[in-house]
N, C-alpha and C positions, 0 to 999 in steps of 0.2 A: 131676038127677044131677050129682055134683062129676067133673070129667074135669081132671085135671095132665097138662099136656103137656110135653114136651123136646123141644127142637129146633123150637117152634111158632112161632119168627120165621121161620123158612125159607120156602121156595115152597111147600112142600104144607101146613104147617104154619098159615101165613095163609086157606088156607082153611079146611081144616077147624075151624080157630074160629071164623070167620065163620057155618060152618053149624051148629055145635053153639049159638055163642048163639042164631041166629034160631030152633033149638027149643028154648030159656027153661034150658039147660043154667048151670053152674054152671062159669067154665072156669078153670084157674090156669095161669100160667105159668112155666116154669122158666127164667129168663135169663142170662147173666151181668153183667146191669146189674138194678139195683134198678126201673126203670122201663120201662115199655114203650108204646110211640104205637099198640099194639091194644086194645081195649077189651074187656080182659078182665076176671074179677074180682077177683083178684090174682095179683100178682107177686114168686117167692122168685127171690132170690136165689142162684146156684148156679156154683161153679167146678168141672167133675169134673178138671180135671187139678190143684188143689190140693185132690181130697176135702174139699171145700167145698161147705155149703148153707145157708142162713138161714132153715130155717121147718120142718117133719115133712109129711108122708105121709095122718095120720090120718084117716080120715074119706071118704079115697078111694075110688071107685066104679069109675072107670078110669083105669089109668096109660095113656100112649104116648109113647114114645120113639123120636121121629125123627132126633134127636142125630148129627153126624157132618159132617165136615169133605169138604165138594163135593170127591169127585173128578177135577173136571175144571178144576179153577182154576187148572192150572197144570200145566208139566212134571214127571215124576213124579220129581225127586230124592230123596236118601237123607233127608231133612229133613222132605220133603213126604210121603212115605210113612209117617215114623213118628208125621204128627203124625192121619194117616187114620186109622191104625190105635189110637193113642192117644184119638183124641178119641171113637171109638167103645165100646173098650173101657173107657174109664175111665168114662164114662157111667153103662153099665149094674153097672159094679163100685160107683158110690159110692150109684145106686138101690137095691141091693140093698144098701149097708148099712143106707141107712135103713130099711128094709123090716122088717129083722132087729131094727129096735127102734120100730115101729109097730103099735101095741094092735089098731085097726081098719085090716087092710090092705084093698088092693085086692078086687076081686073078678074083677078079670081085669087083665092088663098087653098089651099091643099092642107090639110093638118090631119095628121096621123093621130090614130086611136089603134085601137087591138079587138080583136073577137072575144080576149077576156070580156067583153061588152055582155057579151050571152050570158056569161057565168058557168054551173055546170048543169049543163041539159042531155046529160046520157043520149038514148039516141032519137031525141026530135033534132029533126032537120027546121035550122034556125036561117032565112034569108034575112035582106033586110028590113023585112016589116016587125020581125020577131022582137017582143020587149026586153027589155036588159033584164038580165039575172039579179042573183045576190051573190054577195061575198067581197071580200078586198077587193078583188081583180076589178067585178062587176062596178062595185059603187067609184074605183079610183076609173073608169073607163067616161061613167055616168060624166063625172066630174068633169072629166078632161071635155066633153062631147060640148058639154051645156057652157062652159067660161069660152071655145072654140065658137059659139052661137053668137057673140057677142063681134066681130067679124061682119055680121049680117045687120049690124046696125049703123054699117058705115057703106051700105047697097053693094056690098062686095059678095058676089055669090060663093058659095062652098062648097068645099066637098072634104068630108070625115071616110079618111082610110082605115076602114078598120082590119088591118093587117093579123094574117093568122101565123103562125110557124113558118119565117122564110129561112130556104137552104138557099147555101152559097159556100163557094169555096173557100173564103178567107173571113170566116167569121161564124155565128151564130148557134145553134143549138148544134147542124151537121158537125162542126170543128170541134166541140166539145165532145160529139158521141163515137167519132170515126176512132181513135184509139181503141175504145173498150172492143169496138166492134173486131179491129183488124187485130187484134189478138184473142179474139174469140170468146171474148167475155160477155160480148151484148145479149143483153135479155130483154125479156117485155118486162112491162111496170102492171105490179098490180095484176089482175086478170086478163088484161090487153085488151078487155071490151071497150074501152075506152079509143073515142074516136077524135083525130087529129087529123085538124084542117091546115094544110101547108099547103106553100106556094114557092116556085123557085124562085128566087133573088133575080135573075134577068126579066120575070115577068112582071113581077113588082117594078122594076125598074119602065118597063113597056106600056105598065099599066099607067103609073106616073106620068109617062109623058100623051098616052091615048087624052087622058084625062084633061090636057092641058087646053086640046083644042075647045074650041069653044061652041061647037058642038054637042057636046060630051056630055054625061048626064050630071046631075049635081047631088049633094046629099050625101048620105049614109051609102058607104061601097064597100062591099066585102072584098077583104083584095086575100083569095085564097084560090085555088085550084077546086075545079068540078068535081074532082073525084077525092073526097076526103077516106081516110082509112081510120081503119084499127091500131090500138097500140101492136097488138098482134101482128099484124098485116105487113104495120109499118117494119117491125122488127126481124120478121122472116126476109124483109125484101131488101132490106138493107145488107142485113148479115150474107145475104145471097149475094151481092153486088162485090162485095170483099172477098168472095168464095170463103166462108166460114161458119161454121156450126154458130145455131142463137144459143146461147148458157142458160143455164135455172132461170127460172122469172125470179121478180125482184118482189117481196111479199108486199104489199100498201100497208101493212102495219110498220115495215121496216122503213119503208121509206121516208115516212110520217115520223119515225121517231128522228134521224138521221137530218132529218131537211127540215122538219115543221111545218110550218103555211105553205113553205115554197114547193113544197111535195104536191099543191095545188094545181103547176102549171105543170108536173106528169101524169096526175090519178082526174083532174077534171073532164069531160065527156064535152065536148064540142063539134056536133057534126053542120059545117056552115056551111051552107050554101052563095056563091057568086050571082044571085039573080039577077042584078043590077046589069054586070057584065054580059050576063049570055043573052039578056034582053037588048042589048045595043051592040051584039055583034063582034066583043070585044077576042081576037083571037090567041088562045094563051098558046106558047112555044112549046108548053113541057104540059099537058094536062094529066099527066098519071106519072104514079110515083118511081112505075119501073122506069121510065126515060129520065124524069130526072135528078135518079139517083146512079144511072148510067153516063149522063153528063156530068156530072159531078165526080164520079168515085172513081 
């Protein structure tokens, strides 16, 4: 199977090539450097903020587009937000040109969204029928979902990942929090009523390729773990895992002053549900946070 990926230098992205070559898959890369230190089988070339690509489409089996500029690199100024919401939209806008002039398309496209989608819903439990929220997160999610629809105008079915908190060893929120923790600094944010939907990075990865068959369901998929927790929860369980005291909480006024907007993606309330998944059977490796935060730590 030929599979092009965007956005496949990233943290979930390095996997998921990983697992698609060890099943003798066919994978390309979309970069914006001509070369890449992953051992894939080629590599285009591709600028979406200069509607730039150096190669076609054709022959494609599955697209996925993880494309998008880490929300969390930084304080949210007016700079940094336009370049989130650019680097995502532009993306899917210069994929779907190509599309428009690709004899043999896809036969499915995969494109990443986020549970930012909900917004913050304290503690209703949001599946996917649940409407988008408000706020940065929610309307830059909206966005990403609706220019992603445009895909379906070229009779290519979809499916919008709307990914929650993945842990994994060599990257993402876990790599950022394991220091404070293993010196014994980690605390909860805020009250810790706040509830966080994660998922481990090999299930995402699993889930990726569940999805591929053509069986699989289409649309809107919560790709999170069954059992979402508390800031709280989370934070005793981890700290446990490291054998080490959780410290002082962290006040939501402090954190607010400290971080700004971005204080959003610790103090927002997300409790998501995978209905999509457990209704088709889908088997997760790690569905609770003590396993995998024990494979992991």
């Amino acid at each position: 199977m030929k599979v092009v990926i965007a956005g496949g230098s990233g943290f979930v992205g390095r996997g998921l090539i990983d697992a698609l070559l060890d099943e003798g898959n066919q994978v390309v890369l979309l970069s914006r450097s001509a070369t890449s230190s992953l051992n894939v089988s080629q590599v285009i070339k591709w600028d979406p903020a200069a509607s730039l690509i150096e190669g076609d489409l054709n022959g494609t089996d599955v697209l996925i587009n993880l494309a998008g500029e880490n929300i969390a690199s930084g304080r949210w100024t007016k700079a940094r937000k336009k370049r989130f919401w650019h680097s995502r939209i532009n993306s899917v806008k210069l994929l779907n040109q190509v599309l428009a002039k690709t004899e043999r398309k896809p036969r499915l496209v995969i494109q990443a969204s986020a549970t930012g989608f909900y917004g913050d819903q304290r503690d209703r439990e949001c599946d996917e029928s649940a409407p988008a929220g408000s706020g940065f997160l929610a309307d830059l999610c909206q966005a990403w979902e609706k220019e992603a629809e445009s895909f379906e105008a070229h009779q290519i079915p979809l499916v919008i990942l709307r990914l929650g908190m993945v842990l994994g060893r060599d990257g993402g929120a876990l790599a950022k929090m394991l220091p404070l923790f293993k010196m014994g600094l980690g605390s909860r944010l805020g009250d810790g009523k706040q509830w966080m939907s994660w998922i481990h990075k090999d299930d995402v990865v699993r889930l990726i390729m569940f999805l591929m068959d053509e069986k699989s369901p289409r649309g809107a998929i919560n790709a999170v773990s069954p059992n979402p927790v508390t800031n709280r929860e989370f934070t005793r369980t981890l700290a446990k895992s490291v054998r080490r005291p959780s410290f002082l909480p962290v006040p939501a006024m402090a954190l607010r002053m400290v971080l700004g907007e971005l204080s959003h993606i610790a103090l927002d309330s997300q409790r998501v549900k995978p209905q999509v998944c457990l209704e088709h059977s889908f088997e997760f490796r790690f569905p609770k946070l003590s396993d995998a935060l024990s494979d992991l730590v």
